[in-house]
FIMIVO-708370 format. One line per 3 residues: their letters; for each residue x, y, z of C-alpha. Coordinates in nm, 4 decimals. Layout:
A = X Y Z; ...
END
This chain:
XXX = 0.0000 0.0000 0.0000; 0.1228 0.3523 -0.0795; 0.0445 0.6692 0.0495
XXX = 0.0450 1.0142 -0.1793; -0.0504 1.3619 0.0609; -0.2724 1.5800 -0.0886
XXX = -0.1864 1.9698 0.0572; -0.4475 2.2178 0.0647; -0.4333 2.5297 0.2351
XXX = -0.0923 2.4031 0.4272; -0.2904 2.1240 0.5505; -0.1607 1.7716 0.4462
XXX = -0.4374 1.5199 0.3694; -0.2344 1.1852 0.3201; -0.4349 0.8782 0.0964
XXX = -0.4071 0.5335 0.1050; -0.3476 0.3471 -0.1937; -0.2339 0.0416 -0.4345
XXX = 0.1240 0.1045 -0.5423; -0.0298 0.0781 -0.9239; -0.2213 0.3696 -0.8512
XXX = 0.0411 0.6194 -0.7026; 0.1087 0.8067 -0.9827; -0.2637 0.9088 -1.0571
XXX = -0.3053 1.0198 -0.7314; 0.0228 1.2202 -0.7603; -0.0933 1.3525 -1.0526
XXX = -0.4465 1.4683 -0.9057; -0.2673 1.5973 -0.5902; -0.0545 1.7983 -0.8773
XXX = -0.4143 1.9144 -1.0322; -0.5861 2.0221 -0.6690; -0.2794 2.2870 -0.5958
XXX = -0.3040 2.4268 -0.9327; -0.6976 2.4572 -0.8593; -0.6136 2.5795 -0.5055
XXX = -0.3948 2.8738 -0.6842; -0.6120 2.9619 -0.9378; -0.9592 2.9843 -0.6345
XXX = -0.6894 3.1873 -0.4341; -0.5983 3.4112 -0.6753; -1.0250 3.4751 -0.7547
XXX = -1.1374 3.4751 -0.4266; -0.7809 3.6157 -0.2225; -0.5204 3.4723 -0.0067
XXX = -0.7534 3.5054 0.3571; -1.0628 3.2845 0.2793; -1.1128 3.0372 0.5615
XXX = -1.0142 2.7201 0.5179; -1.3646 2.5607 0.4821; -1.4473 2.8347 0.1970
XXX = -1.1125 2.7138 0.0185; -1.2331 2.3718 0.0322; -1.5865 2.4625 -0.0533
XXX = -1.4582 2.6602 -0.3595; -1.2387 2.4106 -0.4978; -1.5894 2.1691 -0.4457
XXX = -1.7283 2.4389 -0.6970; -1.4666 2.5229 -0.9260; -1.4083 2.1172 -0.9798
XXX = -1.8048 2.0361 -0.9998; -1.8219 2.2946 -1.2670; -1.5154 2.1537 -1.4566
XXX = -1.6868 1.8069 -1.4353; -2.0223 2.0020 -1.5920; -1.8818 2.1280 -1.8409
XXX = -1.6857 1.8306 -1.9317; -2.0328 1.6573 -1.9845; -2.1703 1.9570 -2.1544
XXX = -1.9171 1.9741 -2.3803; -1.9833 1.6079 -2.4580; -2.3453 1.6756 -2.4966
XXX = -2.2705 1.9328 -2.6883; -2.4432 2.2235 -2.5136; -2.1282 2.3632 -2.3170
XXX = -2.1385 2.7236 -2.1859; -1.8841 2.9670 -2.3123; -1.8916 3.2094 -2.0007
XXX = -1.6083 3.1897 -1.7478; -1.7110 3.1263 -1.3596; -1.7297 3.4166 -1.1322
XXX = -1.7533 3.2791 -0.7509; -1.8262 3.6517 -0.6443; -2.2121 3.6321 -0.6330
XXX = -2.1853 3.3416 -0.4400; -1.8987 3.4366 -0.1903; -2.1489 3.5912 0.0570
XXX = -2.3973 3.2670 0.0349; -2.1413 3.0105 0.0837; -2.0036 3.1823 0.3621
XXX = -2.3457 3.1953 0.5477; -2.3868 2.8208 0.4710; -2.0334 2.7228 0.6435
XXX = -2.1199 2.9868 0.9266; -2.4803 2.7861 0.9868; -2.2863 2.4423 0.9679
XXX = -2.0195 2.6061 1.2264; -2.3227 2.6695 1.4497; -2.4792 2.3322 1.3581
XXX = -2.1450 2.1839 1.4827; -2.1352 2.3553 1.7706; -2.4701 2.2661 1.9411
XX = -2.3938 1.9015 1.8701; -2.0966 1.9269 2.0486
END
C-alpha cells in the first residue's frame, strides 16, 4: 500500500493506496494545488479554510459540468465568477459552524 498527501491550504491530507495507482493520485494531488492557486488568486489569499475547500468543491463540480456539456454538446462559453456566491457560501459554512457547535 502507498500513500500520496494531498496539501491544501498548508494542511496535508495523506491517501491510502495500491502502489499501481500512485502516480494518478500524484498527478491529481498535482491538479488540486493548481486549482487551489487559481480559487486563491479569484477569491484572495484570507478565505477560511472551509471556503477554500468549498470553492475548490465548486470550481471542480463545474469543470466536471462542463466536461459533460461539452460532450453533450451544449457547453457554456462564459467563465465562472464565484463573487455572487462568496457571501452565500459563507453563510452556509457559518450555519454548519453553528450546527457543529450545538452538537458538540
Amino acid at each position: 500500500m502507498s500513500q500520496v498527501i494531498f496539501t491544501i491550504d498548508k494542511k496535508d491530507y495523506p491517501i491510502g493506496c495500491p502502489e499501481a495507482q500512485k502516480p494518478r493520485l500524484e498527478k491529481l494531488a498535482q491538479i488540486v494545488e493548481k486549482k487551489e492557486t487559481e480559487v486563491m488568486d479569484i477569491m484572495g489569499a484570507n478565505i477560511s479554510h472551509e471556503m477554500l475547500l468549498v470553492m475548490l468543491i465548486v470550481a471542480f463540480t463545474d469543470e466536471l459540468d462542463r466536461e459533460r456539456s461539452k460532450e453533450k454538446g451544449t457547453i457554456e462559453k462564459t467563465a465562472v465568477d464565484f463573487s455572487p456566491v462568496q457571501e452565500q457560501v459563507t453563510q452556509m459554512i457559518q450555519i454548519v459552524k453553528q450546527i457543529k457547535a450545538m452538537a458538540s
